[in-house]
C-alpha positions in Angstrom: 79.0 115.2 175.6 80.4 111.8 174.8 79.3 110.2 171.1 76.2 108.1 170.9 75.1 105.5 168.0 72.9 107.3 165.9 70.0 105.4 166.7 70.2 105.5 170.1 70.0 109.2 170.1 66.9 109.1 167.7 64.8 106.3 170.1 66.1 108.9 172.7 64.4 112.1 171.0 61.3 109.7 170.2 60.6 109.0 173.9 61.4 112.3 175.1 61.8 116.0 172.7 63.9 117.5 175.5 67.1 115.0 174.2 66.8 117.6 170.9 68.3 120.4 173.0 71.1 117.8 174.5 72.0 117.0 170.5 71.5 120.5 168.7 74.2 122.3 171.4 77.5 123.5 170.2 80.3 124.0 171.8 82.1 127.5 173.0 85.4 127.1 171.8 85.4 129.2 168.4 82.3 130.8 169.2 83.6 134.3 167.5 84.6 132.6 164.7 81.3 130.4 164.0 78.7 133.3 163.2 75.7 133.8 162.5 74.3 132.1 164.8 71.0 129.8 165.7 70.1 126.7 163.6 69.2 128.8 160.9 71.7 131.8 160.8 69.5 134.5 161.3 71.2 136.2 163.9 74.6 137.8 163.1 76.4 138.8 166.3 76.5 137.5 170.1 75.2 140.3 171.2 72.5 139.7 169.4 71.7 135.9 170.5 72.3 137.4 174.3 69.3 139.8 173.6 67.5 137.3 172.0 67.9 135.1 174.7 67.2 138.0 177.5 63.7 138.8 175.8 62.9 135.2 176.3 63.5 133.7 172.8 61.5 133.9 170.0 57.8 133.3 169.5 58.3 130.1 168.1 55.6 127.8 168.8 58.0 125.0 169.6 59.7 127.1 172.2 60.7 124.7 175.2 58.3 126.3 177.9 61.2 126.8 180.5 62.9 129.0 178.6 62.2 132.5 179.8 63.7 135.9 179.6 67.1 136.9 181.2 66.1 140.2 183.4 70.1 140.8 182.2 70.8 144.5 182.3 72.6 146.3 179.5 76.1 145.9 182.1 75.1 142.0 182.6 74.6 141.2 178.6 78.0 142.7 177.8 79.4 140.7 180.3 78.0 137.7 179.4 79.1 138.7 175.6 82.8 139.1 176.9 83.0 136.0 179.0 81.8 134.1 175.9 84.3 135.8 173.5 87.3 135.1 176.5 86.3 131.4 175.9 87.6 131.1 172.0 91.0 131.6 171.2 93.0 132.8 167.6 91.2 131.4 164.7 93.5 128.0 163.6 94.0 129.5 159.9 97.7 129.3 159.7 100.1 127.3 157.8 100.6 125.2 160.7 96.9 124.4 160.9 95.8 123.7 157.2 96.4 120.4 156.1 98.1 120.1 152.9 99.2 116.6 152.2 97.1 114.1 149.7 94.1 112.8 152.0 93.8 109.3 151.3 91.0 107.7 149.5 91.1 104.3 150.5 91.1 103.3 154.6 91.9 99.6 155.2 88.7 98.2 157.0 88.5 97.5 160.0 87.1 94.3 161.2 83.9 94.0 163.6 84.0 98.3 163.6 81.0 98.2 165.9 83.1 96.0 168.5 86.2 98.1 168.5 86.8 101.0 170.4 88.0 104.1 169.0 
């Protein structure tokens, strides 16, 4: 999804709740390496947030009504579960990965920021 000014995302979640699903989404690419998972870290493995998600979600009373169980089999979850994983690659941990220089502490500022594009 392509970056939005902050407030245009909140006038967008005051006129309609369904934006909050649109904003709250993570991407796949390190999904092994980003557990536990939900907004609140309560569930520890992907198989686990595929099951969650084939019973139909929690019982939350903010549950977006849509949202319905699965009907995966046992077969189907672990596929989904391995499809998922296929998505992330090596964790980027290495010494090629890590920056190790001074970050600087000052930026030079840039003049009209809201009229230049990045």
């Amino acid at each position: 999804m392509m970056n939005m000014d902050m407030r245009l995302m909140q006038e967008r979640l005051k006129q309609d709740p369904v934006y909050v699903e649109m904003f709250a989404a993570a991407g796949y690419g390190e999904l092994k390496q980003t557990a536990p998972y939900m907004h609140n870290g309560t569930v520890a493995t992907l198989e686990e947030v595929v099951a969650f998600y084939n019973r139909g979600g929690g019982d939350d009373a903010n549950k977006v009504p849509r949202l319905k169980p699965l009907a995966l089999s046992r077969e189907e979850q672990a596929d989904l579960v391995a499809f998922l994983e296929a998505l992330c690659g090596d964790p980027l941990t290495g010494p090629e990965h890590v920056w190790t220089e001074k970050i600087p502490a000052h930026y030079q500022a840039i003049e009209n920021w809201r009229d230049v594009r990045n």
